[in-house]
RODO-2510 file (C-alpha; in nm, 4 decimals, decimal comma):
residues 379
     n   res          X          Y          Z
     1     x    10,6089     8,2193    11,3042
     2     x    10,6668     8,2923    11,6663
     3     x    10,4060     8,4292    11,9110
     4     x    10,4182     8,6268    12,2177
     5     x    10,3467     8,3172    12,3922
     6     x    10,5362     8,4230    12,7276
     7     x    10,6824     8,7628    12,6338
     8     x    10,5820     9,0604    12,3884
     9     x    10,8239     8,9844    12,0834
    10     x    10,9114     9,2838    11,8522
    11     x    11,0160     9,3379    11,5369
    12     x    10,9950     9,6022    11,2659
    13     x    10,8671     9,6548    10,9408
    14     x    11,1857     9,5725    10,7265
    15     x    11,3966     9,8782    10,5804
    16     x    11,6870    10,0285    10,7937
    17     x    11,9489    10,3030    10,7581
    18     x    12,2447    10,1910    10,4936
    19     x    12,5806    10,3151    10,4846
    20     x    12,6591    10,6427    10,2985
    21     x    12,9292    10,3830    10,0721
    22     x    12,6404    10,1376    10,0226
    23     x    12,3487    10,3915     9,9347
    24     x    12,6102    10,5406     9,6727
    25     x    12,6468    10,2076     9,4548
    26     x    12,2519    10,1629     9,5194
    27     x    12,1999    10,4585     9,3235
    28     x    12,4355    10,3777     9,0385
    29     x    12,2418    10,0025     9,0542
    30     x    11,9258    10,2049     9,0469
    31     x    12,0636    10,4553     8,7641
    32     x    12,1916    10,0970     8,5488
    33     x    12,5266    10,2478     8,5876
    34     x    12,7611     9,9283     8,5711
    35     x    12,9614     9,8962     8,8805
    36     x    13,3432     9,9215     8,8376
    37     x    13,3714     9,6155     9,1404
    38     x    13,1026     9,3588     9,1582
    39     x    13,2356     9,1318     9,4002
    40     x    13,3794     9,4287     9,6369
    41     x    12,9793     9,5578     9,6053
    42     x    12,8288     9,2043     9,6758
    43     x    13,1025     9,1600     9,9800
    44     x    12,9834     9,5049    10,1067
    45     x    12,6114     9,3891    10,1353
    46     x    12,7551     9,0752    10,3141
    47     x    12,8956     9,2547    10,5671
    48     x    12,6801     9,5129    10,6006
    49     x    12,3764     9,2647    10,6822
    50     x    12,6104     9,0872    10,8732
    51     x    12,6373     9,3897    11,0928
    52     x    12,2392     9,4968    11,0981
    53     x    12,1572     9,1497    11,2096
    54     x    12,3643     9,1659    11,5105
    55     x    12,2780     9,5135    11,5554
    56     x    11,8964     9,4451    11,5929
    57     x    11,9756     9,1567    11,7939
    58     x    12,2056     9,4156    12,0416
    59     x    11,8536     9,6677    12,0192
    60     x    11,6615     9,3448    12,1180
    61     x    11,4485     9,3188    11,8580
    62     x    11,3024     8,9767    11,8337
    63     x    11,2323     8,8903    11,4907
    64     x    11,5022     9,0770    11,2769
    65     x    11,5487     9,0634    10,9400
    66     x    11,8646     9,1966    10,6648
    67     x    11,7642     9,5794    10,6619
    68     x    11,6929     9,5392    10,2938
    69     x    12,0810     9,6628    10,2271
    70     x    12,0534     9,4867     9,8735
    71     x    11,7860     9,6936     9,7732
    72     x    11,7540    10,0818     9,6658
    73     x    11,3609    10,0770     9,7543
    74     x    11,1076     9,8332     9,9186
    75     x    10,9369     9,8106     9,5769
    76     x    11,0950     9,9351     9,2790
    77     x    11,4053     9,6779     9,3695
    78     x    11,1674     9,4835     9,1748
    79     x    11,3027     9,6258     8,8313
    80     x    11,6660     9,4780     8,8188
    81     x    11,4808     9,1312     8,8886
    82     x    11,1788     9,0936     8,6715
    83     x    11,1679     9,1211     8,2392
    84     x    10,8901     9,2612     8,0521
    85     x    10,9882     9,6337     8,1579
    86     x    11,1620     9,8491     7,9468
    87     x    11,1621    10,2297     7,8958
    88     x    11,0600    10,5499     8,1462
    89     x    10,7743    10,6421     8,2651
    90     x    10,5648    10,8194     8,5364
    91     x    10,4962    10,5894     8,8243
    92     x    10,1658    10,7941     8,9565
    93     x     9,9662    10,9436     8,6975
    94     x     9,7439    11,1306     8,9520
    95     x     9,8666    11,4302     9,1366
    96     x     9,8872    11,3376     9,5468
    97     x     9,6114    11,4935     9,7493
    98     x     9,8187    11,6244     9,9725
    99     x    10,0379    11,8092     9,6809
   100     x     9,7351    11,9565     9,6004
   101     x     9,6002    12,0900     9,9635
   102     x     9,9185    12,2041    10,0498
   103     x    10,1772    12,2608     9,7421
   104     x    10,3923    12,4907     9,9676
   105     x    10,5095    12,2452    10,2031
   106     x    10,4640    11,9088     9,9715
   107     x    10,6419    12,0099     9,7177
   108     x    10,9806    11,9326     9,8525
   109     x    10,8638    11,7018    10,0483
   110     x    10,7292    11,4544     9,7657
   111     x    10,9882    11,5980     9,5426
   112     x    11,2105    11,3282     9,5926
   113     x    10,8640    11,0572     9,5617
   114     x    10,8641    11,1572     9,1985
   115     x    10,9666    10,8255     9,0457
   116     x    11,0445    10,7981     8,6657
   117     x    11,0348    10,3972     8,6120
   118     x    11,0406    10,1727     8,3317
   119     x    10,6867    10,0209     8,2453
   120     x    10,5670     9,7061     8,1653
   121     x    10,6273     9,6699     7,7988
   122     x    10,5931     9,2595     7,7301
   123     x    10,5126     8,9721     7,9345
   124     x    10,6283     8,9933     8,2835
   125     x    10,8912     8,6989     8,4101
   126     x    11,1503     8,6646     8,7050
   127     x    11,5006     8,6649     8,6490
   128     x    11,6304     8,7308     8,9522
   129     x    11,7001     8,4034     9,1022
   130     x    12,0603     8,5037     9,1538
   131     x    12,0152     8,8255     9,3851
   132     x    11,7193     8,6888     9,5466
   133     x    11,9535     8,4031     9,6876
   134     x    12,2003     8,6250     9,7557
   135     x    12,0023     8,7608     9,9757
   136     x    11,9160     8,4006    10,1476
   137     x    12,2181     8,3544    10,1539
   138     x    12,3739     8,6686    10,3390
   139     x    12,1114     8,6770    10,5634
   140     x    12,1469     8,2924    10,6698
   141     x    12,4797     8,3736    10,7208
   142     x    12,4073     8,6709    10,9667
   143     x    12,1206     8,4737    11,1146
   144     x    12,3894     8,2490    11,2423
   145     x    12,6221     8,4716    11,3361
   146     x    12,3979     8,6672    11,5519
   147     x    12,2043     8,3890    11,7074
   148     x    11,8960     8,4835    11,6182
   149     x    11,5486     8,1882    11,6171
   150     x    11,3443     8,3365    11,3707
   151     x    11,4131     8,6141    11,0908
   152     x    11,1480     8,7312    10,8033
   153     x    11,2372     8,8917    10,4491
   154     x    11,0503     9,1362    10,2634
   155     x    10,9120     9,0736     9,8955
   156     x    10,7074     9,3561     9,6897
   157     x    10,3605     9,2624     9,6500
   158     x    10,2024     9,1986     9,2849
   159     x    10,0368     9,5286     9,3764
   160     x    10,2551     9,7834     9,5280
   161     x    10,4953     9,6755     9,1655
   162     x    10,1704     9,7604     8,9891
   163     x    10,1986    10,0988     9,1964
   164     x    10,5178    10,1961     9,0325
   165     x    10,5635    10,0240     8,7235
   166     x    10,2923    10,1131     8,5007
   167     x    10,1003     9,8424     8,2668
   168     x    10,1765     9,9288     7,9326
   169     x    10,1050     9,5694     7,7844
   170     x     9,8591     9,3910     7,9103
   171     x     9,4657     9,4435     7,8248
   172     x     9,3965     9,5194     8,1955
   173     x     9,4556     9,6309     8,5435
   174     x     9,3737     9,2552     8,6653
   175     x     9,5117     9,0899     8,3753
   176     x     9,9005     9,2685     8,4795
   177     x     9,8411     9,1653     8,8439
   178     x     9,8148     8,8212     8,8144
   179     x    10,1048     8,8075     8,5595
   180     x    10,3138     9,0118     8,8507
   181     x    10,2111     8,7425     9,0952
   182     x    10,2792     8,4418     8,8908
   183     x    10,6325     8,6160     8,7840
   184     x    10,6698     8,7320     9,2032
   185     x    10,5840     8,3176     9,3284
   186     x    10,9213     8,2532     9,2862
   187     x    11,0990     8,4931     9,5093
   188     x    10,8268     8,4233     9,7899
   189     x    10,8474     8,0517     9,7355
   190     x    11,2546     8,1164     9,7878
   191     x    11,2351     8,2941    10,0803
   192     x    11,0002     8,0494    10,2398
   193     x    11,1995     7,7314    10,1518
   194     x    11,5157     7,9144    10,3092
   195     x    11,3076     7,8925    10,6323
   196     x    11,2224     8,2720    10,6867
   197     x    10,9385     8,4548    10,7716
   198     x    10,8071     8,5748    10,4335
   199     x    10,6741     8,9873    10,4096
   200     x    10,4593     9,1064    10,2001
   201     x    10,4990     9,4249    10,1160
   202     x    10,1131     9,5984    10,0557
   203     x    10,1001     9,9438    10,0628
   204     x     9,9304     9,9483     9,7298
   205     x     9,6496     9,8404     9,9812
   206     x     9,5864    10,1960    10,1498
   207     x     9,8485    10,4315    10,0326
   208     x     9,6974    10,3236     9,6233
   209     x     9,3832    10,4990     9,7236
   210     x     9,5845    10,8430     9,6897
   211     x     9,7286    10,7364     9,3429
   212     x     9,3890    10,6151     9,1474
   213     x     9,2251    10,9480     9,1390
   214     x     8,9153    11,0420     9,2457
   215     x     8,8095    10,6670     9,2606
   216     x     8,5159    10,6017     9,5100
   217     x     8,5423    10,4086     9,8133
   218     x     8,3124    10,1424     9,6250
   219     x     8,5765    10,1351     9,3410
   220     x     8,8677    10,1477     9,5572
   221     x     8,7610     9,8009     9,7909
   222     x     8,6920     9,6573     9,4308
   223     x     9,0395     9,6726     9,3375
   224     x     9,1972     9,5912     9,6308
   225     x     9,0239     9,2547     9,6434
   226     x     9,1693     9,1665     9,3650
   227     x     9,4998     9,2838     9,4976
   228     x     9,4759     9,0339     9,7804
   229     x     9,3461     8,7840     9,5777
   230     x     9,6553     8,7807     9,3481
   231     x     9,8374     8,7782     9,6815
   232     x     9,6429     8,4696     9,7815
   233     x     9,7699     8,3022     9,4433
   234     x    10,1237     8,4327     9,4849
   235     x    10,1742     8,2220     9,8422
   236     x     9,9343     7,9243     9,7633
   237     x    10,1921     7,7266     9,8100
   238     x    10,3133     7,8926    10,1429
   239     x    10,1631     7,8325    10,5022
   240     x     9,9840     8,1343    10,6187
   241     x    10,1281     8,1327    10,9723
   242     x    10,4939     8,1614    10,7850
   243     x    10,3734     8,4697    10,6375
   244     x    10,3062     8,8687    10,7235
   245     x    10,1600     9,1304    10,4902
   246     x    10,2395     9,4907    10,5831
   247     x     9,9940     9,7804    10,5229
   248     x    10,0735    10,1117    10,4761
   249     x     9,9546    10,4961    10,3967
   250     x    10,2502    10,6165    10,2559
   251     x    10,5961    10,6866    10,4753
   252     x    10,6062    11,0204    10,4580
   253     x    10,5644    11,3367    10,7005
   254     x    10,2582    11,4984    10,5619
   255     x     9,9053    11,5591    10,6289
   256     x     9,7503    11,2219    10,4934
   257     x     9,4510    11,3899    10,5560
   258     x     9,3103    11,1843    10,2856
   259     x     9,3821    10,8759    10,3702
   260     x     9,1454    10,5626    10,3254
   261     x     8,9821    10,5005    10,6602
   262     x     9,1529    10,1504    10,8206
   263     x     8,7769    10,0357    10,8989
   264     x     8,6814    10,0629    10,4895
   265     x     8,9670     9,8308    10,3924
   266     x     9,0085     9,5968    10,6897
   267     x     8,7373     9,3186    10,5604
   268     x     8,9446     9,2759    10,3047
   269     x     9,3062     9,3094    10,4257
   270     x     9,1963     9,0573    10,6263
   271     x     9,0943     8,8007    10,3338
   272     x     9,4903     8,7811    10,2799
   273     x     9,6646     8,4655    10,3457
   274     x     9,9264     8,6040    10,5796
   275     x     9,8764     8,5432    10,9493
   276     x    10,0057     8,8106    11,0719
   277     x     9,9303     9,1946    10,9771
   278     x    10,1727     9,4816    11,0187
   279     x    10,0563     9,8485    11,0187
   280     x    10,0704    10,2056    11,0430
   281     x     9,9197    10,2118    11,4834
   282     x    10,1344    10,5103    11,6107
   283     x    10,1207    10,8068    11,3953
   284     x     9,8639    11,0686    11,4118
   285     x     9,6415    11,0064    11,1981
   286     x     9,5959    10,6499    11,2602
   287     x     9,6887    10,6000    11,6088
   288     x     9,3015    10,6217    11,6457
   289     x     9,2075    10,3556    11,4773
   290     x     9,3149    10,0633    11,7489
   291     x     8,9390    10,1215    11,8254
   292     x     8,8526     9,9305    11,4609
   293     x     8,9392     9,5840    11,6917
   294     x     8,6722     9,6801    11,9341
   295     x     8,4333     9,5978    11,6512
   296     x     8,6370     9,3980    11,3690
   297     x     8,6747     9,0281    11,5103
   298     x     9,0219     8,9046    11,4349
   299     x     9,0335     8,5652    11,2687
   300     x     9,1312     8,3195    11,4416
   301     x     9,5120     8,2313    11,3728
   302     x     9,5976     8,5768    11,3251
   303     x     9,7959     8,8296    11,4476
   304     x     9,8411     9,2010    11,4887
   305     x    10,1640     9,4128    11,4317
   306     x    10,0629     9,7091    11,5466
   307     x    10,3469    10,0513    11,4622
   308     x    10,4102    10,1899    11,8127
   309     x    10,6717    10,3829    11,6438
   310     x    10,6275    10,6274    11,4082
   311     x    10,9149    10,6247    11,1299
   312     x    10,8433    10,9525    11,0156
   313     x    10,9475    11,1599    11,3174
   314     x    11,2480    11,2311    11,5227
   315     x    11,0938    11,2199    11,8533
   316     x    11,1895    10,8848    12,0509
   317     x    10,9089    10,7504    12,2038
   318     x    10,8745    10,7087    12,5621
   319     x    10,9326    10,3182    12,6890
   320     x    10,6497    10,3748    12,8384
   321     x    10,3840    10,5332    12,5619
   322     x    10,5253    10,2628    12,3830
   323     x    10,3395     9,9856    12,6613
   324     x    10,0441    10,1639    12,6435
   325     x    10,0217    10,1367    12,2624
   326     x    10,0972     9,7299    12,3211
   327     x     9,8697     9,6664    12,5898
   328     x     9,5916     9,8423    12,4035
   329     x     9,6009     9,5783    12,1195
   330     x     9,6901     9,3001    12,3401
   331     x     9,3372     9,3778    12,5659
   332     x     9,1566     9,3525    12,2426
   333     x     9,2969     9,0652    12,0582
   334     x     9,4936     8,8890    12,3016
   335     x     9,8503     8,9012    12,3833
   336     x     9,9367     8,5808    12,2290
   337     x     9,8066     8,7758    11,8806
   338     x    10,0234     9,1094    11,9023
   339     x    10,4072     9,1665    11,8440
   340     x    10,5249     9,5222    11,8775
   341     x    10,6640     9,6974    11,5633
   342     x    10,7164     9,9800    11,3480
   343     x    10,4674    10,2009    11,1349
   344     x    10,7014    10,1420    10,8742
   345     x    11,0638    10,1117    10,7609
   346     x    11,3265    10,3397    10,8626
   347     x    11,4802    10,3712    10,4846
   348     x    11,1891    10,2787    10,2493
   349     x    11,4058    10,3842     9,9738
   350     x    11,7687    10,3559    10,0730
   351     x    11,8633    10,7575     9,9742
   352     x    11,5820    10,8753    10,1958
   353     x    11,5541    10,9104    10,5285
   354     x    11,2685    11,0931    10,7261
   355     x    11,4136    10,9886    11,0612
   356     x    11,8394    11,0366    11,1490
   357     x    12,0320    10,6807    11,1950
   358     x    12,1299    10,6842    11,5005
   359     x    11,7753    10,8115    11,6191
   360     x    11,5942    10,5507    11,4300
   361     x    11,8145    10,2931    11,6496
   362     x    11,7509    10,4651    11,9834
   363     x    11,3419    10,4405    11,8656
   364     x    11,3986    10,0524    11,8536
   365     x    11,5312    10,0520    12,2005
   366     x    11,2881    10,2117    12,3343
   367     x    11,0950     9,9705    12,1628
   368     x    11,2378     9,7052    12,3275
   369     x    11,2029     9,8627    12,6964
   370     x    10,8379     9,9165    12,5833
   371     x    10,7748     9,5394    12,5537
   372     x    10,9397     9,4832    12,8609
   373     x    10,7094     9,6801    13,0074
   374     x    10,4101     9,5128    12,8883
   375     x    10,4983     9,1978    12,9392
   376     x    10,5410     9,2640    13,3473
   377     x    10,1688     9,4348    13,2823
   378     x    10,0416     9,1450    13,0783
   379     x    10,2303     8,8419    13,2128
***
């Protein structure tokens, strides 16, 4: 994984706007609708990752990656690759805590969160070898094209799946997570061997605190530790600094008034294998919490990818808010340790969008003219 060694890279956190066409036969994907043209839809992704690649590499973003155009959602893609699922049902059984403070403005806003998913039914396997390279494959192909050195790939966690797609099998929580991560080693083993940066996808790490009730904070670090520890079986097999996990509080425009603190999970986010972290550093309610480094030692051989955009608003930051949030980290951990980047993605789930396309673009840019920025302060 490249470093800021003599510049401050950025990157982002994975999802970007799709096409109206594609998002169209994502949905019927999503719906199991056959599609009348296979090969037209698989040529489409082709060329639309084709396109993203050399569009991030335009924007100046360092590190790019394929926009996730194959997939309808960041986790729930997961269901058209694994077996063991079958059926509907509710993905969160506990009503959000933000629904509940404020039902007049959350309801249509988490309207559209209210995923009915198949649950796990039988033991869980992977079967999608085919789409999975598919993926490797289109985005070597735009790698090349674009002339990028280093891309990364995102993969759902064992525990962000566990999130959505509800254990109706196995005799418990831990006991469905492990199965997930044995069943989940192959796509991350894929996407390491094709020589890309692997994600990890971990929401279910701080946003899961708003979906397991009125667990305490005890109960909550309990479970995420074994979270992270199935992570840490899932990528034994991968070297850490060819890895990045991605935390998250939920990417949507609400309150998150209850969300877990950053300084009550970050022992143990830390515990994963993945040298780099990417999370939520620019919104406001965790823009604040850059002060956790003041007190939490980084390990050594990590790094911090700190949002300094937020993904959830149509403002475009200013280049040069967007140096102060970079410098910030860098002071703290070193500027070696932080690349810029996004709270989260752009198009989490492919049909919607928080943030307009061609804003979310001119965001990145002023990403980029951020960095710049910091690097004449740093360097």
């Amino acid at each position: 994984m490249h470093r800021s060694t003599d510049r401050i890279l950025t990157t982002h956190t994975g999802s970007l706007p799709r096409s109206a066409s594609l998002t169209s036969l994502l949905r019927l994907i999503d719906n199991g609708e056959p599609l009348a043209d296979q090969a037209g839809f698989a040529a489409q992704v082709r060329e639309e990752v084709v396109a993203i690649v050399a569009r991030q590499i335009a924007a100046g973003i360092s590190v790019p990656n394929d926009g996730e155009m194959s997939k309808i959602g960041y986790s729930t893609y997961v269901k058209e690759r694994l077996g063991g699922f079958g059926g509907e049902d509710v993905a969160f059984e506990h009503p959000h805590p933000d629904l509940v403070d404020f039902p007049e403005y959350m309801v249509p806003v988490m309207s559209g969160l209210t995923f009915r998913m198949p649950a796990c039914i039988d033991e869980v396997s992977y079967r999608g070898l085919a789409d999975a390279q598919a993926d490797i494959d289109n985005l070597t192909v735009a790698v090349e094209a674009a002339g990028a050195t280093e891309a990364f790939m995102t993969a759902a966690s064992p525990g962000v799946i566990a999130v959505f797609l509800a254990n109706r099998h196995y005799a418990s929580h831990e006991e469905y997570l492990f199965a997930l991560a044995d069943a989940m080693k192959v796509e991350y083993d894929l996407i390491h061997h094709a020589g890309f940066v692997l994600q990890v996808d971990c929401p279910d790490l701080a946003m899961a605190r708003h979906t397991w009730g009125d667990a305490s904070i005890d109960a909550f670090r309990e479970r995420i530790r074994h979270h992270v520890e199935a992570i840490n079986h899932a990528t034994r097999d991968i070297p850490p600094e060819q890895m990045r996990l991605h935390l998250c509080w939920g990417n949507y425009n609400g309150p998150h008034r209850h969300d877990v603190a950053l300084a009550e999970i970050i022992d143990i986010v830390l515990r994963a294998r993945p040298a780099a972290i990417s999370f939520e550093a620019a919104n406001p309610r965790h823009e604040h919490e850059w002060k956790v480094f003041e007190e939490v030692a980084v390990p050594e051989g990590k790094l911090l990818i700190p949002g300094v955009l937020d993904s959830t608003t149509n403002y475009v930051e200013h280049p040069e808010l967007v140096a102060q949030r970079i410098v910030r980290y860098a002071k703290l951990v070193g500027r070696e340790n932080v690349i810029a980047g996004t709270d989260c993605g752009f198009a989490t789930f492919a049909d919607m969008m928080h943030v307009d396309p061609a804003i979310a673009w001119a965001k990145l840019e002023a990403m980029t003219e951020g960095a710049a920025l910091a690097t004449n302060e740093l360097w």
